[in-house]
PDB file with SEQRES, HELIX, SHEET and CRYST1 records, atoms N, CA, C and O in Angstrom:
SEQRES   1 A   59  UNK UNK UNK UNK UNK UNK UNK UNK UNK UNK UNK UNK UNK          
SEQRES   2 A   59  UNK UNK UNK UNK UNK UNK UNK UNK UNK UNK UNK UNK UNK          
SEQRES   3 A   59  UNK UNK UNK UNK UNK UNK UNK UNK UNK UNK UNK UNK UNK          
SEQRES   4 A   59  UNK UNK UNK UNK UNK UNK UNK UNK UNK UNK UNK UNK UNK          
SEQRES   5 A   59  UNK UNK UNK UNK UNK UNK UNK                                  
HELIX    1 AA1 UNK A    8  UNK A   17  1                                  10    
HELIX    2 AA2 UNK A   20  UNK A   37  1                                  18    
HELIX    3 AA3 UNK A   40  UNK A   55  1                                  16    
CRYST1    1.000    1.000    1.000  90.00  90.00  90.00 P 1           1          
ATOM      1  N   UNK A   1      38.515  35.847 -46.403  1.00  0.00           N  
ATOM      2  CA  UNK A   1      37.210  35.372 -46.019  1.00  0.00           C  
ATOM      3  C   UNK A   1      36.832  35.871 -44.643  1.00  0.00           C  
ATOM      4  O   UNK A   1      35.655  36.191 -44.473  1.00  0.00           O  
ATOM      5  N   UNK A   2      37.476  35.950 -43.884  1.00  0.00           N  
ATOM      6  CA  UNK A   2      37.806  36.811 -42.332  1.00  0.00           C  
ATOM      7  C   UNK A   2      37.271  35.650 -41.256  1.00  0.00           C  
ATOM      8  O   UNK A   2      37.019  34.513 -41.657  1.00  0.00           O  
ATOM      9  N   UNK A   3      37.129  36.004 -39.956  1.00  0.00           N  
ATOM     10  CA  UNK A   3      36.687  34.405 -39.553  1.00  0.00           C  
ATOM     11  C   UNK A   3      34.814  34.340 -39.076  1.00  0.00           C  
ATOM     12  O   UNK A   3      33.971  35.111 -38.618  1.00  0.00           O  
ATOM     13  N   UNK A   4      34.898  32.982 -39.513  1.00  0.00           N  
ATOM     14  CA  UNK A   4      33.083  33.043 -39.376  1.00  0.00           C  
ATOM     15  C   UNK A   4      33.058  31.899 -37.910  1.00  0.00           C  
ATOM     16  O   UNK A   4      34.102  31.268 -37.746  1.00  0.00           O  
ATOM     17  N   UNK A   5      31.941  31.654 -36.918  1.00  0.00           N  
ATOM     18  CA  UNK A   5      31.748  30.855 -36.246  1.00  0.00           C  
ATOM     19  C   UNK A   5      31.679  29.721 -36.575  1.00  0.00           C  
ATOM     20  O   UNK A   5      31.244  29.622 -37.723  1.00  0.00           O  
ATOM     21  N   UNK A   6      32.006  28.373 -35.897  1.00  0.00           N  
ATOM     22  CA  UNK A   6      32.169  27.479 -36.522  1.00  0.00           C  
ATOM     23  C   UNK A   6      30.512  26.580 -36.057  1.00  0.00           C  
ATOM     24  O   UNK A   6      30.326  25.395 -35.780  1.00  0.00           O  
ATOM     25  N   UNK A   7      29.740  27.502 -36.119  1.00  0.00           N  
ATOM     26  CA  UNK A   7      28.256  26.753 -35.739  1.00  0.00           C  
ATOM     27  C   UNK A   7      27.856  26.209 -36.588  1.00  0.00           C  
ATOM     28  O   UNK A   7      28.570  26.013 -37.572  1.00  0.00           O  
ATOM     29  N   UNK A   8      26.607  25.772 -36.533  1.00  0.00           N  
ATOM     30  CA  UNK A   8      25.665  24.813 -37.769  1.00  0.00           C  
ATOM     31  C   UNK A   8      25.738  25.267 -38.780  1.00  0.00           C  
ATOM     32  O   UNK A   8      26.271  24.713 -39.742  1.00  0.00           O  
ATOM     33  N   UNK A   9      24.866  27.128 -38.792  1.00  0.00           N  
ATOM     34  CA  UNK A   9      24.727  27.830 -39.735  1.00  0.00           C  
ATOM     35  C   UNK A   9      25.987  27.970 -40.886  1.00  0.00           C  
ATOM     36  O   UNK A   9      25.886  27.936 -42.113  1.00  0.00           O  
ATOM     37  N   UNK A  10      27.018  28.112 -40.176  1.00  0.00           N  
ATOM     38  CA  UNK A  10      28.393  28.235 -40.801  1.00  0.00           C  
ATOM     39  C   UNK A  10      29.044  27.390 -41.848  1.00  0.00           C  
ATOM     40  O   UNK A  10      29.609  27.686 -42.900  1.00  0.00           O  
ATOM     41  N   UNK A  11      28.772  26.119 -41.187  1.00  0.00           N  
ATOM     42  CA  UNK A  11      29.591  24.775 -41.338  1.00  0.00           C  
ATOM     43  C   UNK A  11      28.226  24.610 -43.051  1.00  0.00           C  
ATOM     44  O   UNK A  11      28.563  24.381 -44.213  1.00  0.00           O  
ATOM     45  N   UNK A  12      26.611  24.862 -42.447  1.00  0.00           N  
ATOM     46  CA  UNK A  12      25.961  24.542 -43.761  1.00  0.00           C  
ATOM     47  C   UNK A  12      26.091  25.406 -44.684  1.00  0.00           C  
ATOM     48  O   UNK A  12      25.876  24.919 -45.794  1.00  0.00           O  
ATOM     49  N   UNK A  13      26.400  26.678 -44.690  1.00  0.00           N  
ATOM     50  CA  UNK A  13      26.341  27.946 -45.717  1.00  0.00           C  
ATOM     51  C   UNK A  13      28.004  27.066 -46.095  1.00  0.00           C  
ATOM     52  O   UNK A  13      27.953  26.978 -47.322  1.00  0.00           O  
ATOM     53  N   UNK A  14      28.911  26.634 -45.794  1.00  0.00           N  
ATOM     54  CA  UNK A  14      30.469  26.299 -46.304  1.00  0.00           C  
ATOM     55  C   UNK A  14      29.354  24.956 -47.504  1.00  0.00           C  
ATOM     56  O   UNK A  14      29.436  25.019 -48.731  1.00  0.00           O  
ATOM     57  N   UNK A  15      28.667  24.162 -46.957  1.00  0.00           N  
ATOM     58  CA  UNK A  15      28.383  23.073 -47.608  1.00  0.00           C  
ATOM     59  C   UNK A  15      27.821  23.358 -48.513  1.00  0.00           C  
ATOM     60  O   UNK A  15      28.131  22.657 -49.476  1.00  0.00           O  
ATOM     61  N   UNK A  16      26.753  24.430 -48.809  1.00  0.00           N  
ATOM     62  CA  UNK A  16      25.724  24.997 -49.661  1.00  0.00           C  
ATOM     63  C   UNK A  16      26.901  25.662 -50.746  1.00  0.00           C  
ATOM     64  O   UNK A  16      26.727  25.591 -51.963  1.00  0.00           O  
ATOM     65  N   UNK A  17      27.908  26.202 -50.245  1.00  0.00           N  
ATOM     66  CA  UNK A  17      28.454  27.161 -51.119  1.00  0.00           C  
ATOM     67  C   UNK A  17      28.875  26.088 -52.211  1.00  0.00           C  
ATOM     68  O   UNK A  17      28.341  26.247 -53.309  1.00  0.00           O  
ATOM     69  N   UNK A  18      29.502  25.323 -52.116  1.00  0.00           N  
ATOM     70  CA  UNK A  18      30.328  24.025 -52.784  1.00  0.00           C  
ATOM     71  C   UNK A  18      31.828  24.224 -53.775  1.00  0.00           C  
ATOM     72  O   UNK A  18      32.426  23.720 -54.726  1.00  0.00           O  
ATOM     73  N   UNK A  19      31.938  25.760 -52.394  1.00  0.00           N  
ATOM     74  CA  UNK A  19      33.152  25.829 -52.379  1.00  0.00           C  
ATOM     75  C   UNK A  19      34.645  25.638 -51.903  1.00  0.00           C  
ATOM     76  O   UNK A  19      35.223  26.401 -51.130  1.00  0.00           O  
ATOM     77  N   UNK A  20      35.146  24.582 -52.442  1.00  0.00           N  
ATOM     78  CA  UNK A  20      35.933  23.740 -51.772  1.00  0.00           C  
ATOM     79  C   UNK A  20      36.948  24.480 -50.645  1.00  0.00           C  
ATOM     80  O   UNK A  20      37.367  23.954 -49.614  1.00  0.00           O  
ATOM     81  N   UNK A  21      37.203  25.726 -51.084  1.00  0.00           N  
ATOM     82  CA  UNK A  21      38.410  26.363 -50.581  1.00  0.00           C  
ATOM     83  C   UNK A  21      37.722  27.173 -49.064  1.00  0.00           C  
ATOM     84  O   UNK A  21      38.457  27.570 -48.160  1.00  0.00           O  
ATOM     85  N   UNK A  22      36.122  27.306 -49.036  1.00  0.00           N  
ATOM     86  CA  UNK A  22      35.528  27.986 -48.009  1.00  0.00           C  
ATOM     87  C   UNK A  22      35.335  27.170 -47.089  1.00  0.00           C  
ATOM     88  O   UNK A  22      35.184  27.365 -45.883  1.00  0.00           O  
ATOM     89  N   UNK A  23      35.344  25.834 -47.942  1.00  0.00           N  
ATOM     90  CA  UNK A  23      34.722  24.379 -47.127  1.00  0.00           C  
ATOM     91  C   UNK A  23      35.903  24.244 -46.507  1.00  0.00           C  
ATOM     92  O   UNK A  23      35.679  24.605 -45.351  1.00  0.00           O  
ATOM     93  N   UNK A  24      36.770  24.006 -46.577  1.00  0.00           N  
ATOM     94  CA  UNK A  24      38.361  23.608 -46.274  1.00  0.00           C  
ATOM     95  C   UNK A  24      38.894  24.522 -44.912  1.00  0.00           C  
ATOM     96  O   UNK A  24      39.555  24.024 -44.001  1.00  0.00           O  
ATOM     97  N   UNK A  25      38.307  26.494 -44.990  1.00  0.00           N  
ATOM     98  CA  UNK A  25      38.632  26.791 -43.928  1.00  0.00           C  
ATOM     99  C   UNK A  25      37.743  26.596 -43.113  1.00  0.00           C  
ATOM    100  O   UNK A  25      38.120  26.896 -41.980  1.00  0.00           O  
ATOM    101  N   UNK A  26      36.325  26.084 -43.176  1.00  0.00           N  
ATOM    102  CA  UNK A  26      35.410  26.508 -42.439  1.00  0.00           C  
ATOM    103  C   UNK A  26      35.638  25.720 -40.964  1.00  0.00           C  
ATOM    104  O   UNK A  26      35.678  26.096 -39.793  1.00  0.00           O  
ATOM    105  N   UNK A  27      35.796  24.111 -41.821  1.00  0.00           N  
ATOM    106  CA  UNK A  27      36.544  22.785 -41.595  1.00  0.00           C  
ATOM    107  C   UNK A  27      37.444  22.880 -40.579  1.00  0.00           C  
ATOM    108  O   UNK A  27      37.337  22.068 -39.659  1.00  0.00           O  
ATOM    109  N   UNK A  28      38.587  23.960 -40.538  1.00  0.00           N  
ATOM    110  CA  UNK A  28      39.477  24.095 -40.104  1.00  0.00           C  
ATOM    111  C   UNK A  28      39.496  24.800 -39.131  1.00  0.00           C  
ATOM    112  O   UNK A  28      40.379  24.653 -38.285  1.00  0.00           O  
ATOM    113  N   UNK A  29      38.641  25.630 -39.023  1.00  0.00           N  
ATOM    114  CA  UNK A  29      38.220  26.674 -38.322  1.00  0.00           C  
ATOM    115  C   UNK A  29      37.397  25.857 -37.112  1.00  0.00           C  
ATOM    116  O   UNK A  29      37.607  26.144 -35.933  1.00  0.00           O  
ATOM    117  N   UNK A  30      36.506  24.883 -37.474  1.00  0.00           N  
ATOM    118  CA  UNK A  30      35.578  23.966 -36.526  1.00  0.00           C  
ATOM    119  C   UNK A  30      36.611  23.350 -35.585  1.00  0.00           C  
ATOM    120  O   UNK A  30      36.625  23.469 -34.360  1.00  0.00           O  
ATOM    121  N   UNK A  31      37.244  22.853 -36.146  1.00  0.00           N  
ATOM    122  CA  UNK A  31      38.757  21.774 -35.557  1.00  0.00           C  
ATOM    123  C   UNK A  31      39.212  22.675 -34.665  1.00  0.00           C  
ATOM    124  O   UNK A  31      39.016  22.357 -33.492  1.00  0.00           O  
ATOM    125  N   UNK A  32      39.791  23.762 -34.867  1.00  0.00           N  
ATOM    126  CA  UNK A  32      40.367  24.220 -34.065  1.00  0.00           C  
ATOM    127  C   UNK A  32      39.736  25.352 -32.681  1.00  0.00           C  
ATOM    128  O   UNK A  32      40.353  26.007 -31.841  1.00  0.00           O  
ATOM    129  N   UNK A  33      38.172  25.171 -32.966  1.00  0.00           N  
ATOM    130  CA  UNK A  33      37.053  25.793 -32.035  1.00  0.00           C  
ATOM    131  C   UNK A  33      37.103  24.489 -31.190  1.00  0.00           C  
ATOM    132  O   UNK A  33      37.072  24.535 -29.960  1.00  0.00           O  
ATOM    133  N   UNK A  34      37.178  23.371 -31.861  1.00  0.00           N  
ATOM    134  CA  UNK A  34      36.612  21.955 -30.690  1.00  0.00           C  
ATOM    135  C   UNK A  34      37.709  22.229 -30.188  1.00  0.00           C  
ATOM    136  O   UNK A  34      37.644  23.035 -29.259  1.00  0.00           O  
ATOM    137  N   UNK A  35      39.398  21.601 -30.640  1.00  0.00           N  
ATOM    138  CA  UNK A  35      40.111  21.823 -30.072  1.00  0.00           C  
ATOM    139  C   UNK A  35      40.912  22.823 -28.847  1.00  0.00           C  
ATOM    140  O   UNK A  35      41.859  22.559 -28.105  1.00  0.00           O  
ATOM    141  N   UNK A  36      40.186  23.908 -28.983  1.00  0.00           N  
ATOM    142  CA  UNK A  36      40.118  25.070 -28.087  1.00  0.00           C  
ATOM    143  C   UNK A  36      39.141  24.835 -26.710  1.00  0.00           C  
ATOM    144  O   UNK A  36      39.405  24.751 -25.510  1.00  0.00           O  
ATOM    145  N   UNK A  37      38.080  24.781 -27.370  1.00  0.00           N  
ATOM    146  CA  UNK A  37      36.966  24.938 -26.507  1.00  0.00           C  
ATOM    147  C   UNK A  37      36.509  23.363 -25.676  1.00  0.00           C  
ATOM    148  O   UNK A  37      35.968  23.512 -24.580  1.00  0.00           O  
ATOM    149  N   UNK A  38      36.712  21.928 -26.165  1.00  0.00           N  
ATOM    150  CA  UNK A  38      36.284  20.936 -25.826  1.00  0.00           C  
ATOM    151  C   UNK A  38      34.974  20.780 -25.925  1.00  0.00           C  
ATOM    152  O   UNK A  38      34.193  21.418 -26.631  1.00  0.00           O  
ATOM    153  N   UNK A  39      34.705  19.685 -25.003  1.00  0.00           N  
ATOM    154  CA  UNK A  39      32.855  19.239 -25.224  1.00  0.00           C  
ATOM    155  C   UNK A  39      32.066  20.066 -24.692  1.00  0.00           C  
ATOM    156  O   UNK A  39      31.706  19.905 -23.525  1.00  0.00           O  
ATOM    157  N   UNK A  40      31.520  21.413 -25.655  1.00  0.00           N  
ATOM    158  CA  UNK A  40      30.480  22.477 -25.319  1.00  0.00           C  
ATOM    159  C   UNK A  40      29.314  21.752 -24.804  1.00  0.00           C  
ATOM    160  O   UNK A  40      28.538  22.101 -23.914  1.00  0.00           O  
ATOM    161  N   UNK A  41      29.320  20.868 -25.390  1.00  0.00           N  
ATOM    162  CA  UNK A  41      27.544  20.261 -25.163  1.00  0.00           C  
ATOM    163  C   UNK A  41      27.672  19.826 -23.421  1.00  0.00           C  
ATOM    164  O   UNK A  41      26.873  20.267 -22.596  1.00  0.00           O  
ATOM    165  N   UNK A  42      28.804  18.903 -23.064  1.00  0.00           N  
ATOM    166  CA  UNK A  42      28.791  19.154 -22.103  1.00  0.00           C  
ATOM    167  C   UNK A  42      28.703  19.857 -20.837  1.00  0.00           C  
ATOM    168  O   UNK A  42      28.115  19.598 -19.787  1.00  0.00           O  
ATOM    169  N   UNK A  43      29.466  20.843 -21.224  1.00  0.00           N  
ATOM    170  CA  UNK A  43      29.403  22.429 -20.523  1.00  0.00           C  
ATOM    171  C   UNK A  43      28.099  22.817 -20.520  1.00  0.00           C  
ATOM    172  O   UNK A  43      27.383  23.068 -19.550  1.00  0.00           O  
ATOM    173  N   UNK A  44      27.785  22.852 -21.970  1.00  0.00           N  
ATOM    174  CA  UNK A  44      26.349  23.405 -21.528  1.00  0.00           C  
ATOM    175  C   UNK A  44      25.556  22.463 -20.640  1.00  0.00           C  
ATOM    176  O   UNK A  44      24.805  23.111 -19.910  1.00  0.00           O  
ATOM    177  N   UNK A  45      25.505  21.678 -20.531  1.00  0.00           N  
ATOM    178  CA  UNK A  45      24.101  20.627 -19.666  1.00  0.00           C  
ATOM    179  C   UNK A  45      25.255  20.979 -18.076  1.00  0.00           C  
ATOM    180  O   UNK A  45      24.365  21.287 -17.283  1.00  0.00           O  
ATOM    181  N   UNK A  46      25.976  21.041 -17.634  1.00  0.00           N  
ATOM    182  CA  UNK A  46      26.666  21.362 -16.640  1.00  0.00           C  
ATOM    183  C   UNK A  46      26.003  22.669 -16.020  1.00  0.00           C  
ATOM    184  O   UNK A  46      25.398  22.685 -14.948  1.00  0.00           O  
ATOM    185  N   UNK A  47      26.208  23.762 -16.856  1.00  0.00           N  
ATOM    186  CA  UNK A  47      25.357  25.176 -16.440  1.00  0.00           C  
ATOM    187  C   UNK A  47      23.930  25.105 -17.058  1.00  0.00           C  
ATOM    188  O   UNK A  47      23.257  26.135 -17.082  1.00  0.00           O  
ATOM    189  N   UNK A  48      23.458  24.000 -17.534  1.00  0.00           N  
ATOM    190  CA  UNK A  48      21.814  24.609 -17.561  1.00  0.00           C  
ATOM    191  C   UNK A  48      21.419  23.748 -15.737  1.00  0.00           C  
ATOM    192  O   UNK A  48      20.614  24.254 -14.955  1.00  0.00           O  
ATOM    193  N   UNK A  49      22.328  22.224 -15.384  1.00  0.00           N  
ATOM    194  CA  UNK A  49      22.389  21.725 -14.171  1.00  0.00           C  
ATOM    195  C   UNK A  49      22.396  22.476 -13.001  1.00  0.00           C  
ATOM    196  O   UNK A  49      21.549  22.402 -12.111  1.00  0.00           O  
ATOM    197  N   UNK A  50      23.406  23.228 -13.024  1.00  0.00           N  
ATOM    198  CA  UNK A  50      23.564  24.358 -11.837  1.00  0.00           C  
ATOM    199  C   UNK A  50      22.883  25.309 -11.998  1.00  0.00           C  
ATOM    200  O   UNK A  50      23.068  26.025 -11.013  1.00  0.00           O  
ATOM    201  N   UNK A  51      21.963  25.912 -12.872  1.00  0.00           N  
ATOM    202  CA  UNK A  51      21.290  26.909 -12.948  1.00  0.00           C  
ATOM    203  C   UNK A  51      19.599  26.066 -12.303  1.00  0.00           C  
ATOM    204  O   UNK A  51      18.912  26.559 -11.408  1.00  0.00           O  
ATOM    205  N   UNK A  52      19.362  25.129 -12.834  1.00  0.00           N  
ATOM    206  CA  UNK A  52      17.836  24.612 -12.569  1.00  0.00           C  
ATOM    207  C   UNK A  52      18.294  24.522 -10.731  1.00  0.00           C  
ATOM    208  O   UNK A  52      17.520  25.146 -10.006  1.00  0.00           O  
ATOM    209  N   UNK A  53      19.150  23.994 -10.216  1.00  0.00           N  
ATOM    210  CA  UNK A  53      19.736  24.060  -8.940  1.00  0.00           C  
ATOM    211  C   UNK A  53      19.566  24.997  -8.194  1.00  0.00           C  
ATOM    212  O   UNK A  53      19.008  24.920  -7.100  1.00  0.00           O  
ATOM    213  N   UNK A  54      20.265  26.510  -8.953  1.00  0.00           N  
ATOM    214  CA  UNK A  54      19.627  27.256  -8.426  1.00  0.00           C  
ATOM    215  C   UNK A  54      18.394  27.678  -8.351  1.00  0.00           C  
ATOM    216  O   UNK A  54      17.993  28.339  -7.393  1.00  0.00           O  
ATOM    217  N   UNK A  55      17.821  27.417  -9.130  1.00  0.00           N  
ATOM    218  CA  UNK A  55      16.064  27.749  -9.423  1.00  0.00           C  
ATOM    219  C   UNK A  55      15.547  27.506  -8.329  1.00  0.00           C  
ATOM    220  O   UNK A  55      15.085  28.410  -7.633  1.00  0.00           O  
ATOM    221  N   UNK A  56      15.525  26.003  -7.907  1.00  0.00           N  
ATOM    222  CA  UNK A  56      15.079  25.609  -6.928  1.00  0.00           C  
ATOM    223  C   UNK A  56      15.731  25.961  -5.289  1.00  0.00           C  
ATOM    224  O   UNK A  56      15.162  25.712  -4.226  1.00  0.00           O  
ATOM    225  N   UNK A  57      16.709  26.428  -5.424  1.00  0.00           N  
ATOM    226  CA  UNK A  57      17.094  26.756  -4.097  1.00  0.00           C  
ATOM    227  C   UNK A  57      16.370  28.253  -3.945  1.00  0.00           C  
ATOM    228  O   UNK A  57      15.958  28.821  -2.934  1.00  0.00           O  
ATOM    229  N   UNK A  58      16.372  28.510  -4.802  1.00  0.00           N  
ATOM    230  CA  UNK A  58      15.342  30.089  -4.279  1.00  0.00           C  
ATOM    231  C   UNK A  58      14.103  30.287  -4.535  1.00  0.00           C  
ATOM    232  O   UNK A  58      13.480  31.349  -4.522  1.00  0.00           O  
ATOM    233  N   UNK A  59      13.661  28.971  -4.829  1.00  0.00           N  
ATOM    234  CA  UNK A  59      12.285  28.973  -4.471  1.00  0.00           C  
ATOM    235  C   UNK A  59      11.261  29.263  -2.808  1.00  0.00           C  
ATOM    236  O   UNK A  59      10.032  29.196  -2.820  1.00  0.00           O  
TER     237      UNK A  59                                                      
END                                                                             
């Protein structure tokens, strides 16, 4: 299957397929992106924070 991102798009094309065995790595594949990576969402609002920061400092 080779490896796909474990984004929205990903995770819904695994759900759409309703194939258990694509669903199973996709699944697995997500787990081990969180587990790697931690709370993105966080990160992200962290650097969109320091970026508006900078905005304003070089204004």
């Amino acid at each position: 299957m080779g490896i796909i991102m474990a984004y929205g798009a990903a995770i819904r094309e695994a759900l759409a397929s309703n194939d258990l065995a694509k669903m199973e790595a996709v699944a697995e594949q997500a787990k081990q992106t969180i587990k790697e990576q931690g709370d993105l969402t966080a990160a992200l609002l962290e650097l969109l924070e320091a970026i508006d920061l900078l905005k304003k400092k070089n204004k």
